[in-house]
C-alpha positions in Angstrom: -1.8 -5.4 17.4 -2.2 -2.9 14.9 -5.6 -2.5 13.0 -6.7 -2.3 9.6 -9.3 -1.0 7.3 -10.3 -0.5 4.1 -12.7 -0.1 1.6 -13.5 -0.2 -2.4 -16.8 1.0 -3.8 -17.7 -1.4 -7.0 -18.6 1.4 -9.4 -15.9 4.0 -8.0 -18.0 6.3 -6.3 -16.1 8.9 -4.4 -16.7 10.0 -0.9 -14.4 11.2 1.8 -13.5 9.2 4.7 -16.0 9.5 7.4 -16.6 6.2 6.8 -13.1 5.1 6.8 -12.1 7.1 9.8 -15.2 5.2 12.1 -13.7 2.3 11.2 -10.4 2.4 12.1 -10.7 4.9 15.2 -12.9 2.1 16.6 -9.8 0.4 16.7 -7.8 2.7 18.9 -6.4 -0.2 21.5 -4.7 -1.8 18.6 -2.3 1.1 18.1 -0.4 3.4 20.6 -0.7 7.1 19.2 3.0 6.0 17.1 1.7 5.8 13.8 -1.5 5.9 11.6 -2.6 7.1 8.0 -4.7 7.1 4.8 -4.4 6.2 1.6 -7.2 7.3 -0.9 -7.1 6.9 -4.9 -9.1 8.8 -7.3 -8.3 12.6 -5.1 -6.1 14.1 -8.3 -8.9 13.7 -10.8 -7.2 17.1 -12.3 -3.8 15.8 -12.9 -4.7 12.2 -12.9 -2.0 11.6 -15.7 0.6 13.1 -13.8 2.7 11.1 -10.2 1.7 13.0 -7.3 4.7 12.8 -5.6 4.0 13.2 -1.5 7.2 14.7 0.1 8.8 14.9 3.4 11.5 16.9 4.7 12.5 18.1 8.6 11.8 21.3 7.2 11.3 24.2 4.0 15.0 24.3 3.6 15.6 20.7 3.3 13.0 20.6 1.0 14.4 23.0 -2.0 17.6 20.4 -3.4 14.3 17.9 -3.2 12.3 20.2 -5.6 15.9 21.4 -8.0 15.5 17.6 -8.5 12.6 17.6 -9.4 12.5 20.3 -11.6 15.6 18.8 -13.3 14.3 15.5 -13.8 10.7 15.6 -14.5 8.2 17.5 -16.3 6.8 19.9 -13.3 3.0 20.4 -13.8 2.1 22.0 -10.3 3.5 22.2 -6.6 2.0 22.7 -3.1 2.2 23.0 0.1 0.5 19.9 1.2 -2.8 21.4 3.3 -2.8 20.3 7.4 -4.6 21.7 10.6 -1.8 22.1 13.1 -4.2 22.4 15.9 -3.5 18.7 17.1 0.0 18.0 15.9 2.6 21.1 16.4 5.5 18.9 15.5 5.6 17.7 12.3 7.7 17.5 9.0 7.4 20.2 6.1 4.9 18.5 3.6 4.7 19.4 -0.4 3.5 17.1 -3.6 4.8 17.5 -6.4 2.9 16.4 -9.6 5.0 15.7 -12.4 5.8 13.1 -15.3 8.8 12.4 -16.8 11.4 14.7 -18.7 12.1 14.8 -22.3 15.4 12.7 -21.4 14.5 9.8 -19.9 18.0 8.1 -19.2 19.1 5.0 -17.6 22.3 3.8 -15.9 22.7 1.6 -19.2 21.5 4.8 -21.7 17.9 2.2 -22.4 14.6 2.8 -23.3 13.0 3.1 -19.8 9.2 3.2 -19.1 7.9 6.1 -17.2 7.0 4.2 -14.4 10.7 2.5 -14.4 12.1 6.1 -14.7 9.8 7.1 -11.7 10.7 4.8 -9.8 14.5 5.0 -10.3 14.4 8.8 -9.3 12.5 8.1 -6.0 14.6 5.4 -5.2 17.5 7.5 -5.8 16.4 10.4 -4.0 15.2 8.7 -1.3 18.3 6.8 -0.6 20.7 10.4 -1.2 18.6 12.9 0.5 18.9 12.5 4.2 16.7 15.3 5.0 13.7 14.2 2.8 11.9 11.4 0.9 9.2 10.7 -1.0 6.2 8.4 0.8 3.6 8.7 -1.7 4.3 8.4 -5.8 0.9 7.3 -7.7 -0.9 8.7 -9.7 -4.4 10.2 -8.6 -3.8 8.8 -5.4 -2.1 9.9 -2.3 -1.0 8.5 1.1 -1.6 10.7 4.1 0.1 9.5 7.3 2.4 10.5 10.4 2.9 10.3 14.2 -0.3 10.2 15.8 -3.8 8.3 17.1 -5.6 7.2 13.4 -8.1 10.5 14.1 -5.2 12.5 14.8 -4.0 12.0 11.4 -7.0 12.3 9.8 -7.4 15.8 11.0 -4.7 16.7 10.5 -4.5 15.9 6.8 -8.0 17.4 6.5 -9.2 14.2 5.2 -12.7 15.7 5.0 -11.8 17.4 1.9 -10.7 14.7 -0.2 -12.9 12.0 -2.1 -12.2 8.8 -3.7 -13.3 5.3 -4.8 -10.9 3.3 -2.4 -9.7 4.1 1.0 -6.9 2.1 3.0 -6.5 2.8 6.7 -4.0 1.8 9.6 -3.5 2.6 13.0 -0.1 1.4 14.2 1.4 -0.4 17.5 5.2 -0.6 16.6 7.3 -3.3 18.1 11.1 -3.3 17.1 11.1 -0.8 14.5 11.1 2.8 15.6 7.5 4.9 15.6 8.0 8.0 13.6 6.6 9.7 10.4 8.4 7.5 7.2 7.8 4.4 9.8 4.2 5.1 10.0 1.4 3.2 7.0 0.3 3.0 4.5 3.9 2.5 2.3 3.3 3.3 -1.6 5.4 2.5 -4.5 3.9 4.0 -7.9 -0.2 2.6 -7.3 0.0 0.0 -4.9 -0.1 1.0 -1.3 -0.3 -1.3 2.1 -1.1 -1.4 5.4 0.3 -4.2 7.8 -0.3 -6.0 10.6 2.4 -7.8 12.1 5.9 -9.1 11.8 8.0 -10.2 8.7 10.9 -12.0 10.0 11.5 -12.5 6.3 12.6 -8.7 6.1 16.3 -9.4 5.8 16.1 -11.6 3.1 13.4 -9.6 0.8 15.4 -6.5 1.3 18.6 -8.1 -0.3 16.3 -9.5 -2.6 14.4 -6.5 -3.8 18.0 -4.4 -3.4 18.9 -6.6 -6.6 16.5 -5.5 -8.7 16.7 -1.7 -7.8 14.8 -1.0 -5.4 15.7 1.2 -2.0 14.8 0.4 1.8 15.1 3.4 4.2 12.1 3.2 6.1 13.4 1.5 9.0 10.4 -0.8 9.1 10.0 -4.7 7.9 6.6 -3.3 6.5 8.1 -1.5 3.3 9.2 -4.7 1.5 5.6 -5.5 0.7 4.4 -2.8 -1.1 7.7 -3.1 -3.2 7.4 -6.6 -4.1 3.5 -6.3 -5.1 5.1 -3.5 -8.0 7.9 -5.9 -9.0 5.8 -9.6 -8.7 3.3 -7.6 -10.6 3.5 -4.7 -12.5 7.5 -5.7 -13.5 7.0 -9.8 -14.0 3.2 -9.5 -14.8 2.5 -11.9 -12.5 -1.5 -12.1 -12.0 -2.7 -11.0 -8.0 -3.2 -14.6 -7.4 0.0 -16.0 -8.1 1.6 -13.0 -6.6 -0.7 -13.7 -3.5 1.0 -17.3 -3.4 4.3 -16.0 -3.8 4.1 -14.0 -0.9 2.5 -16.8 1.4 2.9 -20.4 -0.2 1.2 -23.1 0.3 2.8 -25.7 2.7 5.2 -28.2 0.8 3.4 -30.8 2.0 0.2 -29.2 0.9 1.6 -28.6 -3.0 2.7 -32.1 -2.5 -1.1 -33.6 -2.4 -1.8 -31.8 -5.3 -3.7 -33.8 -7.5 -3.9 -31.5 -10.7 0.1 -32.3 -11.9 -0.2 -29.2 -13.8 -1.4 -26.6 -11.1 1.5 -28.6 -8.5 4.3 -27.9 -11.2 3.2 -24.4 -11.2 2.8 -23.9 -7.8 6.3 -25.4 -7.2 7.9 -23.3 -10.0 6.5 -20.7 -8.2 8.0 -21.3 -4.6 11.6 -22.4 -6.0 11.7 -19.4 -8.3 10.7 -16.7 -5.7 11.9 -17.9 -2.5 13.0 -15.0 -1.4 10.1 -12.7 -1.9 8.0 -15.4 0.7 7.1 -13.4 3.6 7.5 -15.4 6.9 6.4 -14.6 10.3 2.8 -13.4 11.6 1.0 -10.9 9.1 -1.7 -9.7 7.6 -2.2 -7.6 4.5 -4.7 -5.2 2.9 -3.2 -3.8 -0.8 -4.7 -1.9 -2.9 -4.1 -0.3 -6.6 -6.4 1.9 -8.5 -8.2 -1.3 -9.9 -8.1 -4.0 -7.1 -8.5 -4.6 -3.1 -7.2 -7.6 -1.8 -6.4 -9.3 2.0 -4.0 -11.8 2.5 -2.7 -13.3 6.3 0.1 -15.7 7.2 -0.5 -19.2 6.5 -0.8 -20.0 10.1 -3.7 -16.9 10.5 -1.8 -15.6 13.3 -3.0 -12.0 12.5 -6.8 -11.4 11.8 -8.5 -10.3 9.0 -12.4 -9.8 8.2 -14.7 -9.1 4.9 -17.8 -7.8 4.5 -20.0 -7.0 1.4 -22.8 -4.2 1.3 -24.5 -3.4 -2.8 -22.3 -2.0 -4.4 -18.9 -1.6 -1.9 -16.3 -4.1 -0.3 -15.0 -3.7 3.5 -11.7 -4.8 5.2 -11.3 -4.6 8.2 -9.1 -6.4 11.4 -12.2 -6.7 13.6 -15.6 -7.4 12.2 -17.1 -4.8 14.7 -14.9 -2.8 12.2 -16.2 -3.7 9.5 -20.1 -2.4 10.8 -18.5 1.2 11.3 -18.5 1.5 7.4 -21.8 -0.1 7.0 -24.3 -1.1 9.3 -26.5 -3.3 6.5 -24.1 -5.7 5.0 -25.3 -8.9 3.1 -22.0 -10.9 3.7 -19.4 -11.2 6.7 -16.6 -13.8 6.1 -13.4 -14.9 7.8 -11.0 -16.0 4.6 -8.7 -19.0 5.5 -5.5 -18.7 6.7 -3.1 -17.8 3.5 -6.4 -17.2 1.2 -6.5 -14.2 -0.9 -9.5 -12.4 -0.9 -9.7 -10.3 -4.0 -12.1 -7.5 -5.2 -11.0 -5.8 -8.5 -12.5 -3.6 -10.6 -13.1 -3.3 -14.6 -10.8 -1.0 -16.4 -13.4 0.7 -18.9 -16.5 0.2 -16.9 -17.4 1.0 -13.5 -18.5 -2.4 -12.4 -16.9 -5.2 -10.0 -15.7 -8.7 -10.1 -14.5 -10.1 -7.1 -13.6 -13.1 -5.7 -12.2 -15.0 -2.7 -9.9 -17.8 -4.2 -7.7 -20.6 -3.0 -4.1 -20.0 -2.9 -3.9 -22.9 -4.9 -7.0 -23.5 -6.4 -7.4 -20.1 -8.1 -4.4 -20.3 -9.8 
């Protein structure tokens, strides 16, 4: 169940997401009217050095100890009411961003240097975890994730989608199976700039949670879902670990696989890599669409028991569960592909210049 979609245009062209919302309201039977949302990057061009902190709280009251926070913690640039159309959905949270950096005093348990984006971090961890009436679902900067109760178009509406334009859109329409269908539970999850939507089940969820809980991250979502986001910011933005060893932590190669090996080098590093970080491997049946400000990539269980599709078109990339999906966002594409079951596919972007390299890799060979 659940569908997914996503695109990332090469030279970061903005434009809203008609596109995005064909795609993934084609996919309506894969949800159940419990979940969908948006993510888009490049929206905050304005205040693109500031987080935009995304809040949620049952309602305006709940959200004023949120923003004393805040305002005691971080620089405060600008707040709002976040804009909706409540001619579809009646019943919803109180929504405000927030878009800040950090304070002057940028303290940490042991009084150490901190980078912002650890000091980030630590405060939405900590509020999220202390303020039973609120949290914070979206924290990147010049990006934003949109999502809630509701059919994918639903959402979209209601979020006035229309208005906003970026480079990169992420989309998800959700069928929720043991974890409950409500507002925090719904995709994409977002820690800092990566953000993920999810297909599946990772039985794995106990054991990443105590895993990530060491290293000082928070789960309060309430959904196996959330661990992924959070171990793409520590695998790689915390340990540096480049997408495609990241991408082989989280699904591994077979033993018996790494075992045939021939390069000795590439097997010691791909066994390093599965001893060292067994506990971030995700089991069960998945598949994953991230995305940061600079990078797209898919990834599926290593058994392919969740679909995924790519497509290429000049100048843009498309994700998508179905390919039928992938034809919503553009009818002329020069290349459809299926990637293997636990292959990456990656499209990432140049930092200084607007143009594209991407690449579908090997678990194992890419590294």
């Amino acid at each position: 169940m659940c569908g997914i979609a996503g695109l990332i245009s090469h030279n970061r062209k903005a434009e809203n997401g008609k596109r995005i919302k064909k795609s993934i309201v084609l996919q309506n039977d894969r949800g159940n009217g419990l979940g969908a949302g948006f993510a888009c990057y490049g929206i905050y061009p304005h205040f693109r050095d500031c987080y935009a902190l995304h809040v949620m709280s049952e309602d305006a009251q709940s959200m004023l100890p949120v923003r004393e926070y805040i305002q005691a913690h971080f620089e405060l640039h600008k707040e709002e009411d976040i804009p909706v159309w409540n001619r579809k959905i009646t019943d919803h949270p109180f929504l405000k961003r927030f878009f800040v950096q950090p304070g002057g005093k940028k303290d940490s348990p042991a009084d150490l240097p901190i980078s912002d984006d650890d000091y980030t971090i630590e405060k939405v961890m900590f509020l999220n975890d202390t303020f039973n009436r609120a949290f914070v679902f979206s924290s990147g900067k010049n990006m934003g994730v949109f999502k809630g109760v509701g059919t994918p178009a639903d959402i979209y509406d209601f979020f006035v989608l229309d208005d906003y334009e970026g480079y990169i859109w992420l989309a998800h329409n959700r069928f929720p199976t043991n974890t409950p269908g409500w507002w925090g539970g719904a995709h994409p999850f977002n820690l800092l700039g990566w953000s993920i939507v999810h297909n599946g089940e990772i039985s794995s969820y106990g054991i990443n949670r105590r895993y990530l809980e060491s290293h000082g991250y928070v789960c309060r979502m309430q959904t196996d879902s959330e661990v992924a986001a959070y171990l793409l910011d520590l695998l790689i933005r915390r340990h540096g670990l480049p997408i495609l060893d990241a991408a082989t932590v989280l699904a591994p190669p077979y033993w018996a696989y790494t075992d045939r090996v021939a390069d000795e080098e590439l097997r010691d590093r791909l066994v390093a890599l599965k001893v060292i970080y067994e506990s971030a491997m995700l089991n069960g049946p998945f598949a994953i669409l991230a995305a940061s400000g600079d990078v797209m990539f898919s990834l599926t269980d290593n058994t392919k028991l969740r679909p995924m599709t790519v497509g290429q078109a000049e100048g843009y990339s498309y994700f998508a569960s179905e390919v039928s999906a992938l034809y919503e966002m553009e009818e002329d594409l020069n290349t459809v592909f299926t990637p293997r079951a636990g292959q990456p596919c990656v499209v990432e972007l140049e930092r200084e210049e607007p143009c594209r390299v991407a690449a579908q890799a090997d678990p194992a060979k890419g590294l």
